[in-house]
Every structure is written in structure tokens, then in C-alpha cells.
OpenMM code with the backbone's topology and positions (N, CA, C; nanometers):
from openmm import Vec3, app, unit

residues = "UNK UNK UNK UNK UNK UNK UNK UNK UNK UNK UNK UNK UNK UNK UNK UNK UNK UNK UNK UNK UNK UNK UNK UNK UNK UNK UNK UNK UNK UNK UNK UNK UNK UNK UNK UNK UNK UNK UNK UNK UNK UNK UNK UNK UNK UNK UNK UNK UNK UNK UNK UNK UNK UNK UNK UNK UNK UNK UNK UNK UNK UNK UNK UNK UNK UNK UNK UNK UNK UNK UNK UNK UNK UNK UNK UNK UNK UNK UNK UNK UNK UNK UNK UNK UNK UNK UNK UNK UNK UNK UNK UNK UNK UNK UNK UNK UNK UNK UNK UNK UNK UNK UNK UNK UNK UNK UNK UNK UNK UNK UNK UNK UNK UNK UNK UNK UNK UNK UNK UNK UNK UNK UNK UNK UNK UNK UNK UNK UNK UNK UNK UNK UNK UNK UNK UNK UNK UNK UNK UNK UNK UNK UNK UNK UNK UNK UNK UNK UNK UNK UNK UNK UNK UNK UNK UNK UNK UNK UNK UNK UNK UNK UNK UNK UNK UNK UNK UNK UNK UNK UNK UNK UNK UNK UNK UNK UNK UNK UNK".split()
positions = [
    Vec3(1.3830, -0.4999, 4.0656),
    Vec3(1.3540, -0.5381, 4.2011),
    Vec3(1.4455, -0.4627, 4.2956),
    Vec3(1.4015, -0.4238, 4.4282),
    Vec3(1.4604, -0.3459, 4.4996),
    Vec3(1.5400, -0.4129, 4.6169),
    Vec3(1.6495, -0.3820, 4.6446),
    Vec3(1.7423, -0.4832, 4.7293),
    Vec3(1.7048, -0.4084, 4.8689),
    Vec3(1.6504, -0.4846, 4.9014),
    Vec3(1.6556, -0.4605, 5.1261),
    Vec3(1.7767, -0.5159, 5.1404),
    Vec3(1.9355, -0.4233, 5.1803),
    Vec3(2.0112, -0.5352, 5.2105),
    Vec3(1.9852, -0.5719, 5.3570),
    Vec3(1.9294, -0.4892, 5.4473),
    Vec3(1.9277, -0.4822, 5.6020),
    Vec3(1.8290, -0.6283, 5.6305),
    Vec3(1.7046, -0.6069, 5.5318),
    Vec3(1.6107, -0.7420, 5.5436),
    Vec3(1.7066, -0.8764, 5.5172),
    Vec3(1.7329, -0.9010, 5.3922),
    Vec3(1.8307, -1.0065, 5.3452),
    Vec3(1.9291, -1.0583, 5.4919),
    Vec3(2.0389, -0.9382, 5.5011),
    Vec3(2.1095, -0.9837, 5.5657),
    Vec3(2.0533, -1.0813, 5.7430),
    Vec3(1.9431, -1.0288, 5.7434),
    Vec3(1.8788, -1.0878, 5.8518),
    Vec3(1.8819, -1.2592, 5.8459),
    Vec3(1.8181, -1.2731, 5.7285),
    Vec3(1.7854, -1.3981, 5.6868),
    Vec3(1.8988, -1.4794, 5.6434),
    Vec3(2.0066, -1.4408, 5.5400),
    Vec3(2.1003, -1.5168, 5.4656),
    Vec3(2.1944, -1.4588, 5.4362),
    Vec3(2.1945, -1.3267, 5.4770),
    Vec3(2.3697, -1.2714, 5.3961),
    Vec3(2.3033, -1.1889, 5.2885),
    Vec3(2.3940, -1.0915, 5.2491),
    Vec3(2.3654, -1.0270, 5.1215),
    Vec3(2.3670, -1.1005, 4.9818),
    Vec3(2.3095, -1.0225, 4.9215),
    Vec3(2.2651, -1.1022, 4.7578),
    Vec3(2.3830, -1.1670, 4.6971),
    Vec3(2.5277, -1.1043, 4.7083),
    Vec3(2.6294, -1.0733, 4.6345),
    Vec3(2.7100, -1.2107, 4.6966),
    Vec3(2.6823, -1.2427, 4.8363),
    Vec3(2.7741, -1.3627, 4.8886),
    Vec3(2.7117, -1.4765, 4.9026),
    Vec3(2.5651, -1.5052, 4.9486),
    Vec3(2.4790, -1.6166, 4.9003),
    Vec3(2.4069, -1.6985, 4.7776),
    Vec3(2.5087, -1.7972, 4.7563),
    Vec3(2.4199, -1.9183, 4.6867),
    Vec3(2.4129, -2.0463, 4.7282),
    Vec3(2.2886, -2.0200, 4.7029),
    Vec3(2.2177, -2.2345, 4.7293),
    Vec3(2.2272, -2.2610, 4.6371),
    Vec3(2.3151, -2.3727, 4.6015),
    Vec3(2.2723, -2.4979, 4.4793),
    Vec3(2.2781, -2.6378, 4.5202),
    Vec3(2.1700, -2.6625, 4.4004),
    Vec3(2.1821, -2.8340, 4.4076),
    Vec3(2.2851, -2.8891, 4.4158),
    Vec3(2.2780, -3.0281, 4.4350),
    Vec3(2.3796, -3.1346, 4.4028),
    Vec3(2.4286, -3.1431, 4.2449),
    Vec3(2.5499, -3.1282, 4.2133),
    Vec3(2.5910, -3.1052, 4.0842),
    Vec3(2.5953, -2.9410, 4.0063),
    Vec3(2.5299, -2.8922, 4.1154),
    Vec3(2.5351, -2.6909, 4.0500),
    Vec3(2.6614, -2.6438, 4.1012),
    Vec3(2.7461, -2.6814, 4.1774),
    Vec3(2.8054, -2.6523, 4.2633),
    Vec3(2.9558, -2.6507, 4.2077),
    Vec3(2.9507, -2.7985, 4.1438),
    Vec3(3.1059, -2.7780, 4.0647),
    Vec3(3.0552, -2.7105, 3.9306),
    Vec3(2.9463, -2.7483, 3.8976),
    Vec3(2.9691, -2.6258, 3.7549),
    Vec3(2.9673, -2.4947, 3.7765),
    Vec3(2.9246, -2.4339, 3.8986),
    Vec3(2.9240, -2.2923, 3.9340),
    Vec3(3.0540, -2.2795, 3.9432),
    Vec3(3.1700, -2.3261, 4.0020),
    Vec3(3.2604, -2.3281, 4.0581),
    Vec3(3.4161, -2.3298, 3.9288),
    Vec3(3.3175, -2.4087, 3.8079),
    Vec3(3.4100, -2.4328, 3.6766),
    Vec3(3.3855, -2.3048, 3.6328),
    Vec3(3.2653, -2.2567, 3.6619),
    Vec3(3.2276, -2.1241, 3.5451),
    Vec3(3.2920, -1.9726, 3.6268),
    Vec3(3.3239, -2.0393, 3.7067),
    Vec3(3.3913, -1.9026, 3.7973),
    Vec3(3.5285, -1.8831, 3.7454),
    Vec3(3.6029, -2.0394, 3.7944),
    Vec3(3.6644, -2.0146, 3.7494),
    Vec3(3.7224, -1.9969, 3.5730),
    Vec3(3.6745, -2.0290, 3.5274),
    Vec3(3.6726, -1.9926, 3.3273),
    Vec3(3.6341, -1.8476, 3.3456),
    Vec3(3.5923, -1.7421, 3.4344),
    Vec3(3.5292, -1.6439, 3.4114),
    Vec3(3.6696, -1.5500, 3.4507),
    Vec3(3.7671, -1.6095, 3.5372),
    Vec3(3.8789, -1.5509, 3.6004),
    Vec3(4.0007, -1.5822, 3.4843),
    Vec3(3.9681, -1.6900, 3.4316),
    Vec3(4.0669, -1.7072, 3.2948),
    Vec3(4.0337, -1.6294, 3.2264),
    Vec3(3.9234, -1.6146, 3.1290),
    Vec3(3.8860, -1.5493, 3.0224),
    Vec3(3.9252, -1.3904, 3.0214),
    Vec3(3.9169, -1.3320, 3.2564),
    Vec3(3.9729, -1.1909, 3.2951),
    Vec3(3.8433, -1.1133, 3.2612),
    Vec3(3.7281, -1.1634, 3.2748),
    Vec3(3.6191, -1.1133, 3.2678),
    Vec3(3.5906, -1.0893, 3.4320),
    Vec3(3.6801, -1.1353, 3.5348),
    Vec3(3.6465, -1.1187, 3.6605),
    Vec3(3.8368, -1.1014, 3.6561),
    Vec3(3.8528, -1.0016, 3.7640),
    Vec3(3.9988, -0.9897, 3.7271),
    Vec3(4.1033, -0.9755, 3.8707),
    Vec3(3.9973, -1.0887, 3.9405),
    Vec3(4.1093, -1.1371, 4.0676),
    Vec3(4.0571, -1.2722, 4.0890),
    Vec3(4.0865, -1.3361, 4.1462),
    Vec3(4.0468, -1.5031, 4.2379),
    Vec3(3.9229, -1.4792, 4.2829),
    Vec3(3.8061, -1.5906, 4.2333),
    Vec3(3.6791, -1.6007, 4.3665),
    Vec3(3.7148, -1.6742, 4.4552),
    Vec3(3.6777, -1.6494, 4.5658),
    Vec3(3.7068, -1.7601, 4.7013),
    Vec3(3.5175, -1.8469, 4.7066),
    Vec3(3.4972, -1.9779, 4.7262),
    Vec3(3.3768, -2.0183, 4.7523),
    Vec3(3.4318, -2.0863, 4.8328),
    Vec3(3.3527, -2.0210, 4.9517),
    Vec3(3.3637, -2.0858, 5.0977),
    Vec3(3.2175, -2.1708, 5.1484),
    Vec3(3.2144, -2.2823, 5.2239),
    Vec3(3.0958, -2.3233, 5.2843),
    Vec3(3.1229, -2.3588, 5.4613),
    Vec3(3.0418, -2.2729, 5.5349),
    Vec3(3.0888, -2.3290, 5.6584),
    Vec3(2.9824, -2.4309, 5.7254),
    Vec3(2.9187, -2.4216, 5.7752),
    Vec3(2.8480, -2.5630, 5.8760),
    Vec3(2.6988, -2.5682, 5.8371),
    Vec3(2.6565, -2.4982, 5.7472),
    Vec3(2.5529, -2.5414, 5.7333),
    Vec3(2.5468, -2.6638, 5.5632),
    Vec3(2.5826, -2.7287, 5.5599),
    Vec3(2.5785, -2.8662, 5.4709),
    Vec3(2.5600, -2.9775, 5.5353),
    Vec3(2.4895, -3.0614, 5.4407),
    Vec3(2.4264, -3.2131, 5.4992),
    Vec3(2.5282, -3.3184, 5.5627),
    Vec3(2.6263, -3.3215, 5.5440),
    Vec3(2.7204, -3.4242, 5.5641),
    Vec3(2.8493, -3.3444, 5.6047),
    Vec3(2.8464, -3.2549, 5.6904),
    Vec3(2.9429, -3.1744, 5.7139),
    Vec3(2.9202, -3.1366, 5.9004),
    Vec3(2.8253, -3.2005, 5.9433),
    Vec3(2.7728, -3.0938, 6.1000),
    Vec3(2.7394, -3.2894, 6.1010),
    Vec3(2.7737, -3.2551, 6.2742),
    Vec3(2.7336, -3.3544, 6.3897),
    Vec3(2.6648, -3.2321, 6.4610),
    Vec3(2.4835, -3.1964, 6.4915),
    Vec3(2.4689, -3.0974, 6.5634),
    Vec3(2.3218, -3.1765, 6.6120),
    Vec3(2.3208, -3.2405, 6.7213),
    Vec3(2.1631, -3.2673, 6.7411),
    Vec3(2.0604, -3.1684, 6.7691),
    Vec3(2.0976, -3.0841, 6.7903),
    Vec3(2.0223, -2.9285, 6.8161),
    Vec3(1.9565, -2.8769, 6.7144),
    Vec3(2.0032, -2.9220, 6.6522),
    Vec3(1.9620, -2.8038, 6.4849),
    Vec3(1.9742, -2.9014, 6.3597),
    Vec3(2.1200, -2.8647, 6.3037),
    Vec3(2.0812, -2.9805, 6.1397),
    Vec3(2.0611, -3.1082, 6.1423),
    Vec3(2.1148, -3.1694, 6.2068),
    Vec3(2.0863, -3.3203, 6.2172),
    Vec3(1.9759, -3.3784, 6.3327),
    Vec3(1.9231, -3.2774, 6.3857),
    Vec3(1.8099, -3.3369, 6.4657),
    Vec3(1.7203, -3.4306, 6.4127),
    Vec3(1.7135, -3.5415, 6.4981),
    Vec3(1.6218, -3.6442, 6.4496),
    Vec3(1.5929, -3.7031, 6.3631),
    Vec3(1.7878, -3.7329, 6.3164),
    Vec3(1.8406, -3.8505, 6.2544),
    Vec3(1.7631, -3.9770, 6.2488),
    Vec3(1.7042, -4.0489, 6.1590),
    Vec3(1.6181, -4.1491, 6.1633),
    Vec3(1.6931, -4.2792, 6.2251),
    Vec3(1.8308, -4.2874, 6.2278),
    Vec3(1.9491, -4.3768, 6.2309),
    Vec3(1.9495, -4.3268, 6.4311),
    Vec3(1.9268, -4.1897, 6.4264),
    Vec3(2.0092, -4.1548, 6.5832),
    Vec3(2.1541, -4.1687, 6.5827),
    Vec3(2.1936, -4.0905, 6.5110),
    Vec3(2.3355, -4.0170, 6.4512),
    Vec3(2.3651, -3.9064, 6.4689),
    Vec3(2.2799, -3.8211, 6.5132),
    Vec3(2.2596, -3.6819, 6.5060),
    Vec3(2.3969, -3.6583, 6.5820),
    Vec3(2.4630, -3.7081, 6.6743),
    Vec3(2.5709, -3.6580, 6.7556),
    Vec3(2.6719, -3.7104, 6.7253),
    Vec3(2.6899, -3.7981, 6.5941),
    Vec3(2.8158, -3.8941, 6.5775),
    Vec3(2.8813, -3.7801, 6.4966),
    Vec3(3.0148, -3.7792, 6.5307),
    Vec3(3.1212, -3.6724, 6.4611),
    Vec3(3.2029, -3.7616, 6.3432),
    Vec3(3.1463, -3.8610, 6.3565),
    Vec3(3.2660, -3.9340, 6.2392),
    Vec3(3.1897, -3.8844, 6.1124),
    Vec3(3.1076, -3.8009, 6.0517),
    Vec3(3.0698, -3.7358, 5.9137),
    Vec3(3.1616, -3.6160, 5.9264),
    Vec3(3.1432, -3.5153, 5.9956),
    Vec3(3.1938, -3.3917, 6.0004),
    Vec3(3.3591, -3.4143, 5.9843),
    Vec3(3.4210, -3.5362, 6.0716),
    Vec3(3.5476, -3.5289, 6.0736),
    Vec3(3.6089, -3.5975, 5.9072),
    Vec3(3.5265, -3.6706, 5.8835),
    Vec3(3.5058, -3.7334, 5.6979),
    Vec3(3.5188, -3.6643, 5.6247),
    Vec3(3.4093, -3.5416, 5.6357),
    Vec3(3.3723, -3.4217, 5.5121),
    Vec3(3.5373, -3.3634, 5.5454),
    Vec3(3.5579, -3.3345, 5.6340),
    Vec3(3.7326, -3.2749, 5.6775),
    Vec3(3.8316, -3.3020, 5.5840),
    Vec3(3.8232, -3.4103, 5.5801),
    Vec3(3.9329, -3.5216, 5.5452),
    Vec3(3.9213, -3.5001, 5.4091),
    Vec3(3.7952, -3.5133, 5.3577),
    Vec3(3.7823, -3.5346, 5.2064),
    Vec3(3.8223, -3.3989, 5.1198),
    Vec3(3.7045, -3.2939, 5.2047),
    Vec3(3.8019, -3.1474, 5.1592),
    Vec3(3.9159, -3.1614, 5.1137),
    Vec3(4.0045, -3.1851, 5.2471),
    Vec3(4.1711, -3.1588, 5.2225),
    Vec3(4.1953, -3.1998, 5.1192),
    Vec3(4.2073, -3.3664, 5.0694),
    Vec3(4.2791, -3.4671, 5.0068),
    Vec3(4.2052, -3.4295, 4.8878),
    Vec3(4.0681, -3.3457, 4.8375),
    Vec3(4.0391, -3.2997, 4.7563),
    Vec3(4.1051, -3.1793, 4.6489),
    Vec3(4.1928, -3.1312, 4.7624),
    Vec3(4.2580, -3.0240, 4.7144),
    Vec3(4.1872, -2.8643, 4.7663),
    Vec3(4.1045, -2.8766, 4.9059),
    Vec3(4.0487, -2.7317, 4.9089),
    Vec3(4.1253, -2.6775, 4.9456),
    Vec3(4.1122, -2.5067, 4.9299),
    Vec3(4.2088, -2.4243, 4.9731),
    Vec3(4.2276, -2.3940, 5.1717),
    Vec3(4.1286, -2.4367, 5.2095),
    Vec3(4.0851, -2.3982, 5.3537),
    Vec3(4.0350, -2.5057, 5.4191),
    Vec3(4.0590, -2.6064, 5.5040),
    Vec3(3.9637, -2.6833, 5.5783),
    Vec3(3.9496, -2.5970, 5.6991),
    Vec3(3.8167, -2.6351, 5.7881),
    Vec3(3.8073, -2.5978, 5.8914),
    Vec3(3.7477, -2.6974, 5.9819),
    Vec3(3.8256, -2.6988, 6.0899),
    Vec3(3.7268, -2.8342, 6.1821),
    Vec3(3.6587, -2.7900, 6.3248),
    Vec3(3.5559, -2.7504, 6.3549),
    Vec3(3.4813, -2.6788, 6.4768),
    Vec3(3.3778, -2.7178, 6.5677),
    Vec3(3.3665, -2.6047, 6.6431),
    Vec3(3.2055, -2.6719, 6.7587),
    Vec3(3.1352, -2.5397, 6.7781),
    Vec3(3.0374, -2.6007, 6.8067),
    Vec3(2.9633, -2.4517, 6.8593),
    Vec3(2.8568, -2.4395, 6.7451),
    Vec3(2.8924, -2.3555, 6.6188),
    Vec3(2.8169, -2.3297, 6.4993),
    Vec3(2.6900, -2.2796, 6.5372),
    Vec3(2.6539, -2.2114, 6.6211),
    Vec3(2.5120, -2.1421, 6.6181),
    Vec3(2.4712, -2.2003, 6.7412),
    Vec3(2.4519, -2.3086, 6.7570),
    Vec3(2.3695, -2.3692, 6.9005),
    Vec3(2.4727, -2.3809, 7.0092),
    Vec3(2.5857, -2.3187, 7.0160),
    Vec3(2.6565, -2.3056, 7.1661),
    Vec3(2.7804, -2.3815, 7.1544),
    Vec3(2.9165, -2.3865, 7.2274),
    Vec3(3.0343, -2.4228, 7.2448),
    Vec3(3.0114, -2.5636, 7.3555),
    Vec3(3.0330, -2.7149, 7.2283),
    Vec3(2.9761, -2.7779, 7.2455),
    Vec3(2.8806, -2.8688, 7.2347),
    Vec3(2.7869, -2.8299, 7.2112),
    Vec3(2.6878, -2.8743, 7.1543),
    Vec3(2.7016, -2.9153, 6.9543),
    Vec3(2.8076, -2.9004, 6.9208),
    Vec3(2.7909, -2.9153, 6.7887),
    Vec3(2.9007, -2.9778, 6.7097),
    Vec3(2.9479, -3.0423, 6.5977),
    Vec3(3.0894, -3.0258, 6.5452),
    Vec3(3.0655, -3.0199, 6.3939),
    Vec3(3.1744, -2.9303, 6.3492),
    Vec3(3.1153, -2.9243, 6.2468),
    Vec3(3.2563, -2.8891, 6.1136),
    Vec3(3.2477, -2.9078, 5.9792),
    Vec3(3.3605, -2.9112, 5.8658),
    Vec3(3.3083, -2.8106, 5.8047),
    Vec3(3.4510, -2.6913, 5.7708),
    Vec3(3.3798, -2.5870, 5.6697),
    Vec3(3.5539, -2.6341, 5.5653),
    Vec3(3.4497, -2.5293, 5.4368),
    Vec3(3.5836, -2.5514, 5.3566),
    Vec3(3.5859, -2.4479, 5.2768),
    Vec3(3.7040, -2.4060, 5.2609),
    Vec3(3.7550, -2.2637, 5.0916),
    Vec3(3.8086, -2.3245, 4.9835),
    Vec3(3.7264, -2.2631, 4.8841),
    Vec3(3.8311, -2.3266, 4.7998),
    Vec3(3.8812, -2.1814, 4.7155),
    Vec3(3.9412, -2.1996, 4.6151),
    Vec3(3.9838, -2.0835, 4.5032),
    Vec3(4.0153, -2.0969, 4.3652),
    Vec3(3.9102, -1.9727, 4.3007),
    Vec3(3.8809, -2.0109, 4.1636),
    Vec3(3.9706, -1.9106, 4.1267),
    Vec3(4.0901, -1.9632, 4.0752),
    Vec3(4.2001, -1.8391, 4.0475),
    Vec3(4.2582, -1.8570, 3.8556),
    Vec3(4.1757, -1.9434, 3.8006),
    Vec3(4.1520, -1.9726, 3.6606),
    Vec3(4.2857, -2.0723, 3.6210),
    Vec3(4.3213, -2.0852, 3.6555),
    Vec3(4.4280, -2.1553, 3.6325),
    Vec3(4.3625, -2.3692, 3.6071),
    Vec3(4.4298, -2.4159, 3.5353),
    Vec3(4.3430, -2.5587, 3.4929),
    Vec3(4.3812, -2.6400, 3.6533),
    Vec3(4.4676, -2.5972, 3.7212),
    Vec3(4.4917, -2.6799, 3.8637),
    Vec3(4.3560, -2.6875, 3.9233),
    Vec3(4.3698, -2.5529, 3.9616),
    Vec3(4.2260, -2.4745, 4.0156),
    Vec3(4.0821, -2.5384, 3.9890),
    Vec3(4.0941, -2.5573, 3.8037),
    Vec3(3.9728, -2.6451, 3.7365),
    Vec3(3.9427, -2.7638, 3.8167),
    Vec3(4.0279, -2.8549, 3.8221),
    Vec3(4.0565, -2.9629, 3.8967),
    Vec3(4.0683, -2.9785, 4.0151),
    Vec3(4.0987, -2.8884, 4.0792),
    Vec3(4.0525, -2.8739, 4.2345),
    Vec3(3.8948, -2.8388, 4.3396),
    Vec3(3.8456, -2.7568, 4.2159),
    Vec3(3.7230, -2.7108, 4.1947),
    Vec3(3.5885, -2.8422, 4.1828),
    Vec3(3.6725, -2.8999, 4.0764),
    Vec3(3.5512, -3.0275, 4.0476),
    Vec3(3.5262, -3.0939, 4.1538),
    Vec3(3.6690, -3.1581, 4.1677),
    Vec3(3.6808, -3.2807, 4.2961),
    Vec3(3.5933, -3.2432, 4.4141),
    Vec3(3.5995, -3.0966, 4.5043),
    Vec3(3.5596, -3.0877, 4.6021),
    Vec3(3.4580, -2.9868, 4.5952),
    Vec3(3.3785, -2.9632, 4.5105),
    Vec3(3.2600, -2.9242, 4.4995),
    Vec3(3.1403, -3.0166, 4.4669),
    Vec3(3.2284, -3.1434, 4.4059),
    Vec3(3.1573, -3.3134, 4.4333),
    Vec3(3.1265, -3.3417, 4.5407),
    Vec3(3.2558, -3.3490, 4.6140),
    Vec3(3.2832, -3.4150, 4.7121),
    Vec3(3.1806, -3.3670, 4.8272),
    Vec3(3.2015, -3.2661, 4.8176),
    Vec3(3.1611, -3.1799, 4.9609),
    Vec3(3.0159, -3.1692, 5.0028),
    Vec3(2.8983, -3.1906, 4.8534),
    Vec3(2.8077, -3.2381, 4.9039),
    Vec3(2.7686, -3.3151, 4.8853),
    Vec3(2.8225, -3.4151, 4.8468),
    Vec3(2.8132, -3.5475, 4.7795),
    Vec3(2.8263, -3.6187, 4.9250),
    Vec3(2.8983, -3.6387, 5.0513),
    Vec3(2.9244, -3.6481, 5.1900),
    Vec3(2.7673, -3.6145, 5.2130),
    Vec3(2.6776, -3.5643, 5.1844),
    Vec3(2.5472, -3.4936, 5.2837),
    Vec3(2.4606, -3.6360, 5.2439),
    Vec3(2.4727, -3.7048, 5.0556),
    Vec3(2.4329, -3.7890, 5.0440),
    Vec3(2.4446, -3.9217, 5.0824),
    Vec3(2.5779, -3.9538, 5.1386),
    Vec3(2.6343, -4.0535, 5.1549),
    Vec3(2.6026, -4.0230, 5.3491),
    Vec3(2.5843, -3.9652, 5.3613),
    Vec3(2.5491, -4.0000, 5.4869),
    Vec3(2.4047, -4.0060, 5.5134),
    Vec3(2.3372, -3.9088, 5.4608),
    Vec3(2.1825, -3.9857, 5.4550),
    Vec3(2.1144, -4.0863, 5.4140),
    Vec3(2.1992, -4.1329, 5.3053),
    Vec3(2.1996, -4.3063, 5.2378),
    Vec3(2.2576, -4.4286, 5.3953),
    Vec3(2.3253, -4.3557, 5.4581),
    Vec3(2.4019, -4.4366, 5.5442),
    Vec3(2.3219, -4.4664, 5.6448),
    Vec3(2.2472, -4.3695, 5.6720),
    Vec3(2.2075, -4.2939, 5.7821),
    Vec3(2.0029, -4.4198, 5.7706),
    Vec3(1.9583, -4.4229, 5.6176),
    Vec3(1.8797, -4.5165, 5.6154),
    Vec3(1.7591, -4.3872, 5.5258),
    Vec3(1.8051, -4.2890, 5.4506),
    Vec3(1.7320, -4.2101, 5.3942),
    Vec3(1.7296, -4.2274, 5.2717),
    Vec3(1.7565, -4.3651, 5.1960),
    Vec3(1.7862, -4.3951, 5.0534),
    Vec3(1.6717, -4.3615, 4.9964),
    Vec3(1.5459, -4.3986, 5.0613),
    Vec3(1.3981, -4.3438, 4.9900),
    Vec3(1.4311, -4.2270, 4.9166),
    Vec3(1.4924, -4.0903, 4.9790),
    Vec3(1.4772, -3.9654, 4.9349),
    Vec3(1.5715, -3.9522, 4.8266),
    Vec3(1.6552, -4.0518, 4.7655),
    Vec3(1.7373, -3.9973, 4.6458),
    Vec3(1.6768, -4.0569, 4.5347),
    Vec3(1.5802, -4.1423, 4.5823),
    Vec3(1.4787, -4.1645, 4.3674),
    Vec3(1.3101, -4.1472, 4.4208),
    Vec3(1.3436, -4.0370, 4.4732),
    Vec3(1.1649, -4.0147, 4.4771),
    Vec3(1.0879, -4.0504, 4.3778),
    Vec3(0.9134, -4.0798, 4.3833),
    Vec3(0.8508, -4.1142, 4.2403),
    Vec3(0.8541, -3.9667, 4.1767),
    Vec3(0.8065, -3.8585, 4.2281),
    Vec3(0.7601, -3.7267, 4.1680),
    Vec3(0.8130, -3.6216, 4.2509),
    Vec3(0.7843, -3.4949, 4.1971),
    Vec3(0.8683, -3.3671, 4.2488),
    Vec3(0.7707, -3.3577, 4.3610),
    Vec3(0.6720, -3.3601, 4.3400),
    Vec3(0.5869, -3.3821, 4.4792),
    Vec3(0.6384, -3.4682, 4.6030),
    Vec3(0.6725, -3.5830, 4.5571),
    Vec3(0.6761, -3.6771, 4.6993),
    Vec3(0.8456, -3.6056, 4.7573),
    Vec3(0.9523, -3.6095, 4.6487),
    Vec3(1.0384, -3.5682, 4.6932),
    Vec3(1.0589, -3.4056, 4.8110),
    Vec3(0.9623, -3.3379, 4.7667),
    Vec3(0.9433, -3.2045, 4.8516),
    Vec3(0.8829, -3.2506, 4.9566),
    Vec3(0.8058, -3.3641, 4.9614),
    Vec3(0.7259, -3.3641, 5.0844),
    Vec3(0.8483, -3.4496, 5.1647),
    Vec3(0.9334, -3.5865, 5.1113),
    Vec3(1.0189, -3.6355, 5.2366),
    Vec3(1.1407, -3.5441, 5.2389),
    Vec3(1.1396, -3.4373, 5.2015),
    Vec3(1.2579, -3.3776, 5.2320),
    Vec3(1.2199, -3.2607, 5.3128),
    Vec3(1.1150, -3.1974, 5.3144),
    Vec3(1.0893, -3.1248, 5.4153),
    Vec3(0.9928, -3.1341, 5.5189),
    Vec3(1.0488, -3.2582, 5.5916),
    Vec3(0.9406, -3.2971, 5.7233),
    Vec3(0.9784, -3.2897, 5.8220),
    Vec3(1.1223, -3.1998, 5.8586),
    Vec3(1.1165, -3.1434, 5.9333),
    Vec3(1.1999, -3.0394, 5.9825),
    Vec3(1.0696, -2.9041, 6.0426),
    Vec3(1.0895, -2.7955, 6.0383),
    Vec3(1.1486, -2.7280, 6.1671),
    Vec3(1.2389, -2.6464, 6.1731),
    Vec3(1.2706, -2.6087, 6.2916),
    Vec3(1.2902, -2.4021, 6.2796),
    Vec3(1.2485, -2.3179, 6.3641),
    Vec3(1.2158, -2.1767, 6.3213),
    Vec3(1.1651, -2.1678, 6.1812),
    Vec3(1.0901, -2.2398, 6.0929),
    Vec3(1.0424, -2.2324, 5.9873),
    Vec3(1.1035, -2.2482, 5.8767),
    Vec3(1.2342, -2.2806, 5.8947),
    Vec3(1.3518, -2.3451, 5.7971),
    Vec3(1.3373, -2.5327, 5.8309),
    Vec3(1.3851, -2.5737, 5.6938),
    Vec3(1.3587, -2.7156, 5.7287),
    Vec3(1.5023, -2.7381, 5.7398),
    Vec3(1.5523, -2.8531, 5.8908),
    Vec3(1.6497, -2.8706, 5.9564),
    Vec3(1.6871, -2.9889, 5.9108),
    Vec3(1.6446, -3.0847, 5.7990),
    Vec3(1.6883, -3.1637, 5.7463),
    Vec3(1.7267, -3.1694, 5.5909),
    Vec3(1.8748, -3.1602, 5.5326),
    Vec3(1.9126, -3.1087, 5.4326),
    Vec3(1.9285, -3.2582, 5.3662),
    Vec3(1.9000, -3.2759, 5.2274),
    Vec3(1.8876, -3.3702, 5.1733),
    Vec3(1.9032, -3.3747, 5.0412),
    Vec3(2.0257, -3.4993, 4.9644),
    Vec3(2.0110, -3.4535, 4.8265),
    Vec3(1.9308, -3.5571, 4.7369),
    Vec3(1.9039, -3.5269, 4.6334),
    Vec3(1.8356, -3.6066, 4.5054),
    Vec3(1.9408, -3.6096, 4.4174),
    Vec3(1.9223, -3.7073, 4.3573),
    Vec3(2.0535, -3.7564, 4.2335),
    Vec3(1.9355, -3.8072, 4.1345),
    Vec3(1.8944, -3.7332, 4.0121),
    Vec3(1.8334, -3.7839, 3.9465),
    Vec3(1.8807, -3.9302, 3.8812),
] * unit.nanometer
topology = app.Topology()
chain = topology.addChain("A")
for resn in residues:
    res = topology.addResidue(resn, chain)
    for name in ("N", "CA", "C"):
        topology.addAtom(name, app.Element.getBySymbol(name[0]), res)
């Protein structure tokens, strides 16, 4: 397959720095990174960073949290939570902000670094807040009154309440399933 990086980068970033994962892919991606930096099959530190686009991480009524079923969309006490939890998780980076795409203001939002530098600390730092971090997207959509969407009956119904609603053709409501 042939890499457009100019197309890509339009959309998401290059191949090499974007991944989406589920709920639970996230610390095992994150274990296998780092085991991959022990073993010296990768032979410096990965950094996995996430900035404002996660479920339980942005107060943004503009964009990700628009039309909160609760009408939450503007409450900052998630974003300042996901903050908190990062840290005390052990990430390497918190970040606490506004703006994020829809303007200075209009938004607030938690990013976080962490670092897979192989070491068993690292292991353990890795787990906690690669749980944590989107595990916050669930706990606030459970909070929020979206419990329907974490035991859907079928892969069907679950695709359909999780993407109902669309904003530039991306769906603006991020949502997890916990089998």
C-alpha cells in the first residue's frame, strides 16, 4: 500500500505517530512498548502522548462534548479530574488548557505523556494511566446518563448509539464499551 503522507497528515497525522485504540488496547500497547525498549529491540524511550481529543478529558461544547445528554458539555470538573488522575497516576507530562481547536476559550481541556523507557517502574506507570486515562471518558459518560452504551445488545446497536452524532463527518461523541 502506498503512503500519501500529505493526504494522511490532513486528516490525522502521519502513519508513524497515530493510534486509535480501544478501551483496554491502550495499556497493553503501552506494556508492549515498553517490553520492546527492554528486550532493546527499540533502542531509546517511546513517549505516548494524548492531547484533547479523549472522552473524559475536554469540557468543549463546540465540538467533543456537544450535546451532552446530561448538559455538561461546559462543566470543567472532568477535564480538571482526567488532570489529576494523570498526575497521581504517575504520567510523565500533564497538561491543563483552553482553546483546543475551537478558539481561546471556548474549551478546557487535559493532555498527558507518558514514557515507555523499559524499565518495570515505567511497566507500572504505563498500566495505571493508560487505564486511567480512558477509563475517565467512561466514567463520565456513565455519569453523564450514557450507561445504555457500555452493554449494548449487539455490535450493531452499539455502532448505532455511539455514533449519533456527527459533526464535519467525524462523530463528536466519543464513547467506551467494556465488554
Amino acid at each position: 500500500m502506498d503512503y500519501d503522507g500529505a493526504r494522511a497528515y490532513r486528516l490525522a497525522g502521519s502513519a508513524a505517530r497515530i493510534c486509535w485504540l480501544k478501551y483496554g488496547e491502550r495499556s497493553r500497547a503501552g506494556l508492549a512498548f515498553n517490553q520492546a525498549v527492554a528486550d532493546g529491540r527499540v533502542s531509546a524511550p517511546i513517549v505516548i502522548g494524548r492531547d484533547h481529543l479523549d472522552a473524559g478529558s475536554v469540557a468543549s461544547p463546540n465540538r467533543e462534548t456537544e450535546g451532552m445528554i446530561d448538559g455538561s458539555d461546559a462543566i470543567s470538573d472532568w477535564p480538571i479530574l482526567n488532570a489529576l488522575v494523570n498526575a497521581v497516576g504517575g504520567a510523565t507530562w500533564v497538561s491543563f488548557h483552553h482553546g483546543g481547536g475551537v478558539g481561546i476559550g471556548y474549551s478546557q481541556h487535559a493532555g498527558q505523556v507518558i514514557v515507555a523507557d523499559g524499565t518495570p517502574e515505567a511497566a507500572r506507570r504505563l498500566q495505571r494511566v493508560l487505564t486511567t486515562d480512558p477509563g475517565m471518558g467512561i466514567a463520565r459518560h456513565v455519569d453523564a446518563g450514557y450507561l445504555k452504551l457500555l452493554r449494548p445488545r449487539n455490535a450493531r446497536e452499539s455502532k448505532s448509539r455511539c455514533s449519533n452524532r456527527q459533526h464535519d463527518g467525524r462523530t463528536s461523541l466519543s464513547c467506551g464499551y467494556m465488554p
